[in-house]
matplotlib code that plots the C-alpha trace (Angstrom):
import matplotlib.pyplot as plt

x = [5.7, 4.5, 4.1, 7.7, 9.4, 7.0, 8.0, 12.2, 12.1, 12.8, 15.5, 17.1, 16.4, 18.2, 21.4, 21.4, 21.2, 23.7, 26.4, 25.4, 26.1, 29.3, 30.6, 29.5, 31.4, 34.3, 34.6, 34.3, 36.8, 39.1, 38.4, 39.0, 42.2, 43.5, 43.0, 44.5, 48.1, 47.6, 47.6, 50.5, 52.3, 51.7, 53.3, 55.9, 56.5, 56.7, 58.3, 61.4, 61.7, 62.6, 59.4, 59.0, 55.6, 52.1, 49.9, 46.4, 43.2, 40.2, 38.1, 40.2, 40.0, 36.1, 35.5, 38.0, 36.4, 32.8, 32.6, 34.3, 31.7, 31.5, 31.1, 35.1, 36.1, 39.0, 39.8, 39.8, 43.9, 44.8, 45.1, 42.1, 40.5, 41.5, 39.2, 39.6, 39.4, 39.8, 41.5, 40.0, 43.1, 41.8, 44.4, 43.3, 44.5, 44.1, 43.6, 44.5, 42.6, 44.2, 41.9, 42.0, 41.4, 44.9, 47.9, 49.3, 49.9, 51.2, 54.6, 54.6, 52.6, 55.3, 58.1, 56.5, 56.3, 59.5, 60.4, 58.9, 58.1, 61.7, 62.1, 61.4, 61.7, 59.8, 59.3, 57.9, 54.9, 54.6, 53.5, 51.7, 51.2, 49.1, 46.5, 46.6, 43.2, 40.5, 42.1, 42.6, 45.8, 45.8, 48.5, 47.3, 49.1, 49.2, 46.0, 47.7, 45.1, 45.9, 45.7, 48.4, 50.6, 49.0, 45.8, 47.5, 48.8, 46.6, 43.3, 40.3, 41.8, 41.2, 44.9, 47.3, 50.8, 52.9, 56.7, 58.1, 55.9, 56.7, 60.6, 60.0, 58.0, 60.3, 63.4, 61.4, 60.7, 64.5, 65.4, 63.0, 64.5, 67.9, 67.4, 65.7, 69.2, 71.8, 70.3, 68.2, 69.7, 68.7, 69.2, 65.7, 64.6, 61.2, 60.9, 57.1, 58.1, 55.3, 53.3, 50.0, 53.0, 53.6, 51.2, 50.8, 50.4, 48.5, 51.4, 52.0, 55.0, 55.5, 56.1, 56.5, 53.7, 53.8, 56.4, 54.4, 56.6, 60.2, 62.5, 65.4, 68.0, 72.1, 75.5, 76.1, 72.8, 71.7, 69.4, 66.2, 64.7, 61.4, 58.4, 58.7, 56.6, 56.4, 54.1, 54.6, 56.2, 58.3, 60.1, 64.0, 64.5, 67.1, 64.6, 61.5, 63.3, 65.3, 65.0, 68.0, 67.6, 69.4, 68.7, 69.7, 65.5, 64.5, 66.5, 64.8, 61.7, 62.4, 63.7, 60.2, 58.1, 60.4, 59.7, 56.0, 56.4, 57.7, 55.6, 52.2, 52.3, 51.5, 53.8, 50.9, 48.5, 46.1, 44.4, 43.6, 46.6, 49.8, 52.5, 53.8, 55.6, 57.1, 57.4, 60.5, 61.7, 58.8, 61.0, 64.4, 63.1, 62.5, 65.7, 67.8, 66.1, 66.6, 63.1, 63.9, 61.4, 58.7, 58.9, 57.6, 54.2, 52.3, 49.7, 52.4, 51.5, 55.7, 55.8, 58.7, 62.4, 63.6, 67.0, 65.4, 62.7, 66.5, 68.4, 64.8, 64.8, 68.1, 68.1, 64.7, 67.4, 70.2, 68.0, 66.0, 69.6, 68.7, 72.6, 72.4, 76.1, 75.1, 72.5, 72.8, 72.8, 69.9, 72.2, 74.0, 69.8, 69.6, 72.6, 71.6, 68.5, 70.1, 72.8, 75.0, 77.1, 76.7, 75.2, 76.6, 76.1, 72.5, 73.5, 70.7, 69.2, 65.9, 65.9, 63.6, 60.8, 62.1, 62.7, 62.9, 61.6, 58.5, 55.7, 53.6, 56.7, 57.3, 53.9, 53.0, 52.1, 49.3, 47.1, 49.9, 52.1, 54.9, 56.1, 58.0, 59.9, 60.4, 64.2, 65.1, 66.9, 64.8, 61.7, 61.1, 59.0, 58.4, 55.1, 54.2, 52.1, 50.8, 51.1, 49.5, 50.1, 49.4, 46.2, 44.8, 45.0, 43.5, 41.6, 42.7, 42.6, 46.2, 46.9, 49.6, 49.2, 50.4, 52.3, 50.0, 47.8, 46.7, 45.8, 47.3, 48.9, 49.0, 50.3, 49.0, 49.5, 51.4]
y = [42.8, 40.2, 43.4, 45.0, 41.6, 41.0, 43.9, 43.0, 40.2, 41.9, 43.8, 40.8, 38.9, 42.0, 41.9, 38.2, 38.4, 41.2, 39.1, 35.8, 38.2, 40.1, 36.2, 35.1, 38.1, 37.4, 33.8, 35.0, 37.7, 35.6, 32.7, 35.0, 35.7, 32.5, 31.5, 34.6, 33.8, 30.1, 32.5, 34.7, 31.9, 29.6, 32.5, 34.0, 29.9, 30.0, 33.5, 32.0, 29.5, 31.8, 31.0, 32.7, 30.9, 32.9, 32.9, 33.0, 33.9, 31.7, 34.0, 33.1, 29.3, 29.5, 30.8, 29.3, 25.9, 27.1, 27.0, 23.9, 21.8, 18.2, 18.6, 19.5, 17.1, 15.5, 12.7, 12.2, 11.6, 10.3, 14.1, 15.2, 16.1, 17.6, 20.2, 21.4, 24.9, 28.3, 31.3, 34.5, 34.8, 31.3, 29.3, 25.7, 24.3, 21.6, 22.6, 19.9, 21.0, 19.1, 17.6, 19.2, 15.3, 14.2, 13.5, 16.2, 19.7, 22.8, 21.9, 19.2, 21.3, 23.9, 21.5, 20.5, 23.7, 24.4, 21.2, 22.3, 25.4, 26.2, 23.3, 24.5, 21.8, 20.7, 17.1, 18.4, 19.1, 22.9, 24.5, 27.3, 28.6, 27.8, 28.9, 29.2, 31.2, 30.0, 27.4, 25.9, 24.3, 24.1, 23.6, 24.7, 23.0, 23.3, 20.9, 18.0, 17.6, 13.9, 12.7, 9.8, 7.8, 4.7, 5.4, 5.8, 2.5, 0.2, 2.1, 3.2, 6.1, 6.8, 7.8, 5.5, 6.0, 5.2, 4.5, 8.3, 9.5, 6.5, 6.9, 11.4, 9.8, 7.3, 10.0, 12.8, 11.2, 10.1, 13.8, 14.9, 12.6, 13.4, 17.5, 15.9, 14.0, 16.2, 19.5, 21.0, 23.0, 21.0, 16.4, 15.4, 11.1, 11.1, 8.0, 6.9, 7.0, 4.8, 5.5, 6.8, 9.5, 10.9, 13.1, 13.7, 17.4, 18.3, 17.4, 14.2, 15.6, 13.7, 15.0, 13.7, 14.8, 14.2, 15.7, 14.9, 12.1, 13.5, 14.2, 16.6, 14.6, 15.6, 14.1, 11.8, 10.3, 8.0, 5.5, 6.9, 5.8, 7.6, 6.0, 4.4, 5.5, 3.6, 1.1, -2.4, -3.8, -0.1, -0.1, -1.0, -4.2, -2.4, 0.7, -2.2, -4.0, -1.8, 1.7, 2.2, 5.4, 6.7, 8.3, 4.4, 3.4, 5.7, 4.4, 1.2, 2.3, 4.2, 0.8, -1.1, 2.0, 2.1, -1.7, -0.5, 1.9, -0.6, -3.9, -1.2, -4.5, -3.4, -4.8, -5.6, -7.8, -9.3, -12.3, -14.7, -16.7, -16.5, -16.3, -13.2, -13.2, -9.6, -7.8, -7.7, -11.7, -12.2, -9.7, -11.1, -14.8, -13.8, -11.9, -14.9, -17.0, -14.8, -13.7, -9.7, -8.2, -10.0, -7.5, -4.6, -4.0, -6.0, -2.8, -1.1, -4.0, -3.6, -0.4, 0.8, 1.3, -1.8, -0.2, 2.6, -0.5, -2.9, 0.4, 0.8, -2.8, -2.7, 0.4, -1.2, -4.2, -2.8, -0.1, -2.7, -4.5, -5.6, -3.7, -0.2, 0.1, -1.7, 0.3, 3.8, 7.2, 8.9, 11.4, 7.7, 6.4, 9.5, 8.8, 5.0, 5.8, 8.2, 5.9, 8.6, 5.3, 1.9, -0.2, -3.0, -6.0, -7.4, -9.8, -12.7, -10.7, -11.6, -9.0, -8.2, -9.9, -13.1, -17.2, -16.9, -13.3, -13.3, -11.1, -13.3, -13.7, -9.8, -8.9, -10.5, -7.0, -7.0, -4.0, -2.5, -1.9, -4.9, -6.4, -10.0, -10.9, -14.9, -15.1, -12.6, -13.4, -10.3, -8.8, -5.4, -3.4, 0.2, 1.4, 1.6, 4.8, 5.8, 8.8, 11.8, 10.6, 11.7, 9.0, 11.4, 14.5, 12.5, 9.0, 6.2, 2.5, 1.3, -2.1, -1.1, -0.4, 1.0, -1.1, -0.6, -2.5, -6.2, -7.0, -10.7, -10.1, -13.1, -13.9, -13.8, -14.0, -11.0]
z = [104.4, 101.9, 99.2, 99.9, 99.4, 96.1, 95.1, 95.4, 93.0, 89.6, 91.7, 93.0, 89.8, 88.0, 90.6, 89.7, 85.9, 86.1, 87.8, 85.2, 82.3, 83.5, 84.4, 80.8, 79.3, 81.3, 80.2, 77.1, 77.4, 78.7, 76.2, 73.5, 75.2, 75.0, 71.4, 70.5, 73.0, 70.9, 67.2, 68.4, 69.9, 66.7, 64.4, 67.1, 66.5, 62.7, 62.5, 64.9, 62.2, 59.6, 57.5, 54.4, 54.1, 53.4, 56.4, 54.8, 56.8, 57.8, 55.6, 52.5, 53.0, 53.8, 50.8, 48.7, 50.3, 49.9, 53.8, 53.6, 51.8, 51.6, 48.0, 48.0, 50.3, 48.7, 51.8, 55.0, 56.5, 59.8, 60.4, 59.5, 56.3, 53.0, 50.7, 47.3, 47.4, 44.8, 45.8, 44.5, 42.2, 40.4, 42.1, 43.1, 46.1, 48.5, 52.1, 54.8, 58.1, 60.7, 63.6, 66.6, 67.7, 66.3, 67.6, 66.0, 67.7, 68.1, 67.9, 65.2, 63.3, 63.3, 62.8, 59.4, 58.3, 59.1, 56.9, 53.9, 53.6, 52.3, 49.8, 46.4, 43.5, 40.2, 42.2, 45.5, 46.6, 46.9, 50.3, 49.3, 53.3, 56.6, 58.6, 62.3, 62.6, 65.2, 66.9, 63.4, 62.2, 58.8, 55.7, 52.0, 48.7, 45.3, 43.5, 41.9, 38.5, 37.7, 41.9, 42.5, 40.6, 42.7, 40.8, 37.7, 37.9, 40.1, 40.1, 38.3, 36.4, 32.5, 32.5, 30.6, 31.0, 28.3, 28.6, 27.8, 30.8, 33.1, 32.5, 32.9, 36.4, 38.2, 36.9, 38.7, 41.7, 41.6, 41.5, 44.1, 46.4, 45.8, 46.1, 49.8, 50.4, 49.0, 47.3, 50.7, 53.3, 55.5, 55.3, 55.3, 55.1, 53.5, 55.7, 53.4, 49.4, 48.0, 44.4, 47.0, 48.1, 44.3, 42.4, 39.0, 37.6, 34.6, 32.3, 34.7, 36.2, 39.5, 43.0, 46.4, 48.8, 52.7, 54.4, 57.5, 59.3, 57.2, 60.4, 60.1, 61.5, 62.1, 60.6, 63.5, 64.1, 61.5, 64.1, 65.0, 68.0, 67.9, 66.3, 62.8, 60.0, 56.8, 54.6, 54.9, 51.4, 50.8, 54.0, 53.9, 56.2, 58.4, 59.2, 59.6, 62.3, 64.1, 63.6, 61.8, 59.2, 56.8, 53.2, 51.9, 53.7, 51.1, 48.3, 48.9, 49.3, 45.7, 44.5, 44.7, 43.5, 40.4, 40.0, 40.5, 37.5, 35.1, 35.8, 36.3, 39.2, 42.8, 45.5, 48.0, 47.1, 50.0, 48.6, 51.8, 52.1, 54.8, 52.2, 50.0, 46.7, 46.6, 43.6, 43.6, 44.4, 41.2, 39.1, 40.3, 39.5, 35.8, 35.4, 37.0, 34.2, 31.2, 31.0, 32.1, 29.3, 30.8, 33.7, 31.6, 32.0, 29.4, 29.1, 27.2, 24.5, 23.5, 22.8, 25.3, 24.8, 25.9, 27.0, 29.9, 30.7, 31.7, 33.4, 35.1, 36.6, 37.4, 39.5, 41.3, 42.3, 43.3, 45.5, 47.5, 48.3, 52.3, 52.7, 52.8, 51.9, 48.6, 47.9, 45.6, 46.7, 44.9, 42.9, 41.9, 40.9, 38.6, 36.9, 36.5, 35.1, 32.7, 31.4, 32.6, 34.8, 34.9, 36.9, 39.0, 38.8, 40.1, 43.0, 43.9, 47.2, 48.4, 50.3, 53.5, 51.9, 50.4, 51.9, 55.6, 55.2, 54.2, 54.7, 57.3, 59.0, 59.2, 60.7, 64.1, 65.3, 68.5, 69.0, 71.1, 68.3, 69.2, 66.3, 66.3, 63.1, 62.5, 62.2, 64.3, 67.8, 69.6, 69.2, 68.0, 70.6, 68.6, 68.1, 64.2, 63.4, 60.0, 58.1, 56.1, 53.0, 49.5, 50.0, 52.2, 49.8, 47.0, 48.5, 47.0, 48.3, 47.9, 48.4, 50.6, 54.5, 57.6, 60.0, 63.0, 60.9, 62.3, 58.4, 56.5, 53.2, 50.7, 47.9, 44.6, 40.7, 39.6]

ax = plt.figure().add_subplot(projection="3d")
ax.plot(x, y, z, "-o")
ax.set_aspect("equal")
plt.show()
């Protein structure tokens, strides 16, 4: 008896390896199943958009990334990360795999590139096409040589921009926005215009990157009550406070970048004190005392024309008006800029953050998101949530942050 059952082993232990592997190759079967039903139901999702977009393969961007190699990486967004990479044509491009860890899914992947795949414009960021290959979410973009205009201006970069380029930039990023508000099929609010948002091409063109957080949005709404996106010190006070969207929050936000552009000043400066001087009050202060060429950035050593440098600084004021019905429509910016129309007349606004409305007043924001604003009979109770930004194609530490942020901003000599 003891021999027959010795000798049973290797056929139970068959029977039993049998079933492990048939399981195993089921699982796998079936695994394989369902990341192929996510594939087809990611493009069944893009073809029902009416997406002329390229879908390229995971092959392609491998080797266009050089498997994806560190040595690429460009940044690292709230997304996920961001590689340079070469197609086998020679075309650069910057890949943006997003994390399977974000918040961002399925659907909001779709929705974005629903948003921008269709938008064609000198000043926008071209969408080049996606991937939805194993598991993977990921959007590819044409390679901006020159990175961001917030490096340009406030970082480490050998680039100098003298006045011809700075005028071609804040009028391009003027047009980009209005083709966004008026020239799209669709009406689409940037909702995060800041100089870490615009790229420079070889020939320092500018465009607008992240069309992450845009939101289509119809005729008769114009307040948005789902979560706001925006960087403190660009965000119109009526959008910062209560929700309220329109194309006039990006006008603002265009309003202080322009000032940006003509001062070479950033708007956020964290230096260990409560208070804030904005860029614009500073600007506004020398204007109402007769000192408005002392605006222009002194790296320009005078060499500007002084009449674009005043239209400049007067669009930047009359955009970051606190009343959106005082504010510019962008096609109204261009022409301003231009000289095509004249500009009104500069009323004394401090704006959102000015006096009672300063900075450290604006941001008493706990780890839950609330926000309390000093001044304001009610609390705002919106979460604040940051955004793929043109930082997170090409890394650059802007002075500037994200309202979920618990940091102090202070003022300091601009």
């Amino acid at each position: 008896m003891k021999t027959e059952l010795h000798t049973n082993y290797p056929l139970i232990f068959g029977v039993v390896g049998s079933l492990i592997a048939v399981t195993l190759l089921a699982l796998g079967l079936y695994t394989q199943k369902i990341c192929r039903r996510d594939k087809y139901t990611r493009e069944r999702d893009l073809r029902a958009q009416g997406l002329q977009t390229v879908c390229f393969t995971w092959r392609q961007l491998e080797a266009a990334t050089n498997n994806f190699d560190q040595a690429n990486k460009l940044g690292e967004g709230g997304f996920g990360s961001v590689f340079r990479g070469e197609l086998s044509d020679g075309t650069i491009i910057a890949v943006k795999q997003l994390s399977s860890k974000s918040c961002q899914g399925n659907r909001e992947f779709v929705n974005e590139i629903g948003m921008i795949s269709g938008l064609n414009h000198p000043n926008l960021v071209k969408l080049y096409g996606c991937c939805v290959e194993k598991n993977q979410l990921m959007l590819v973009y044409e390679y901006m040589e020159n990175n961001s205009l917030a490096l340009a201006l406030f970082g480490k970069s050998s680039l100098k921009l003298q006045w011809e380029v700075r005028q071609n930039i804040c009028v391009g990023i003027a047009r980009g926005l209005e083709f966004l508000h008026e020239g799209s099929m669709i009406r689409m609010v940037h909702r995060d215009i800041k100089t870490s948002n615009v790229l420079l091409d070889a020939d320092l063109n500018a465009k607008i990157s992240d069309f992450g957080l845009a939101r289509l949005h119809e005729e008769e709404h114009t307040h948005i009550s789902t979560k706001i996106a925006g960087t403190v010190g660009y965000m119109a006070p009526e959008y910062a406070l209560w929700g309220h969207l329109t194309e006039k929050a990006d006008v603002f936000s265009f309003g202080v970048v322009a000032m940006e552009i003509v001062s070479g000043k950033s708007n956020m400066k964290r230096k260990g004190s409560d208070d804030h001087v904005s860029l614009i009050n500073w600007a506004l202060t020398l204007h109402q005392r007769g000192y408005i060429m002392e605006i222009v950035d002194p790296v320009l050593q005078g060499d500007f024309n002084s009449k674009e440098a005043v239209r400049m600084i007067k669009v930047a004021f009359v955009c970051t008006n606190s009343s959106p019905s005082l504010r510019p429509t962008m096609s109204e910016a261009v022409k301003m800029l231009e000289g095509e129309i004249n500009i009104r007349e500069v009323m004394s606004d401090p704006g959102l953050y000015g006096h009672n409305w300063s900075i450290s007043n604006l941001i008493n924001i706990d780890t839950h998101g609330s926000s309390s604003v000093s001044g304001v009979a009610h609390q705002t109770a919106t979460t604040m949530q940051s955004s793929v930004s043109g930082s997170d194609l090409y890394p650059f530490c802007n002075e500037s942050m994200i309202l979920n942020s618990t940091a102090e901003f202070s003022s300091s000599p601009i």
